[in-house]
C-alpha positions as CSV (number, residue, x, y, z in Angstrom):
1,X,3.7,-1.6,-10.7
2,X,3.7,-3.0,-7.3
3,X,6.3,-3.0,-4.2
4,X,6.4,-4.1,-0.8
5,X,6.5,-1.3,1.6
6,X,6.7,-3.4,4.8
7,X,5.1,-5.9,7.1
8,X,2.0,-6.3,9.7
9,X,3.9,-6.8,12.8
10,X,1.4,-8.9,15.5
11,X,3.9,-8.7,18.3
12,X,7.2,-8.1,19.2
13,X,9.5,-10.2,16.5
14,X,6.4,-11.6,14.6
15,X,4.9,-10.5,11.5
16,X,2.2,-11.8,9.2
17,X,1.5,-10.3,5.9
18,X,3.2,-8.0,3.8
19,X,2.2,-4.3,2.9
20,X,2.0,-3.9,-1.0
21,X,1.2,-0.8,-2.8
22,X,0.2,-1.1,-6.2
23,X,0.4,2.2,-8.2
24,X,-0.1,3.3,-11.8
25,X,-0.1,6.6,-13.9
26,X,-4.0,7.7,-14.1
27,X,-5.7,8.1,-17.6
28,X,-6.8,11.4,-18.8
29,X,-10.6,10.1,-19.3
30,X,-11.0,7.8,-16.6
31,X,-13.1,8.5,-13.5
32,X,-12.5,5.6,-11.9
33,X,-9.3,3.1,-11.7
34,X,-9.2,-0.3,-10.4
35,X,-6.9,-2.6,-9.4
36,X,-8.3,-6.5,-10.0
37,X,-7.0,-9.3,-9.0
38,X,-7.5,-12.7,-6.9
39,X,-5.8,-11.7,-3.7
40,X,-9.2,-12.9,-1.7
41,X,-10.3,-16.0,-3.2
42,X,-10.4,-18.3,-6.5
43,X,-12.7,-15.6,-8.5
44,X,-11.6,-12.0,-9.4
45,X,-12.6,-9.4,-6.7
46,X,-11.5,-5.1,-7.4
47,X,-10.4,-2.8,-5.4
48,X,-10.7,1.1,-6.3
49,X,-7.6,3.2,-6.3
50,X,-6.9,6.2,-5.0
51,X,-5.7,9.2,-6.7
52,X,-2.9,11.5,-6.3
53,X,-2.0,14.0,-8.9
54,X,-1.5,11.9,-12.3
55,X,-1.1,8.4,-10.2
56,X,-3.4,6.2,-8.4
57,X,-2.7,3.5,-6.0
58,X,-4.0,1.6,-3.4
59,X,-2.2,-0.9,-0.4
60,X,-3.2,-4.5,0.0
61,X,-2.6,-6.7,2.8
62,X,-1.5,-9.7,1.3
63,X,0.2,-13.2,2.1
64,X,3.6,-14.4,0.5
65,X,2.6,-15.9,-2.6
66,X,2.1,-15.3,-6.8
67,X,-1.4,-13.3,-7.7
68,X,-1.9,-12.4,-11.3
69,X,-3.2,-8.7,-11.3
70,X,-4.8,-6.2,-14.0
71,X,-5.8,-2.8,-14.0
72,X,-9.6,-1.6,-15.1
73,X,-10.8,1.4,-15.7
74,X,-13.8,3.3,-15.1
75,X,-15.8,0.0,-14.9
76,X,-15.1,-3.8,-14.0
């Protein structure tokens, strides 16, 4: 799940991208949780989550646009 939590503000009146926090419930087994997507470039890139009781999630800077996303766990 993912929502927009607010804006990078570069001056007074001016923003540039948009603060998104992807979360997810965390799997019994898993050690490690990642969120992968395309937000940087044309290939896939991950980006580990952080955990918090029996959810992880992690914020992204990210531009106004569509990005297909998956989570992976414990390995890429």
């Amino acid at each position: 799940m993912f929502r927009v939590i607010g804006r990078l503000q570069v001056a007074p009146r001016r923003y540039t991208k948009y603060i998104v926090r992807f979360s997810t419930k965390w799997p019994e087994n898993a050690v490690r949780l990642y969120l992968v997507s395309t937000f940087t470039s044309l290939f896939p890139g991950r980006f580990e989550l952080k955990r918090a009781g029996g959810e992880g999630f992690i914020d992204v800077y990210l531009w106004s646009g569509v990005y297909p996303y998956w989570f992976s766990i414990n390995r890429f």
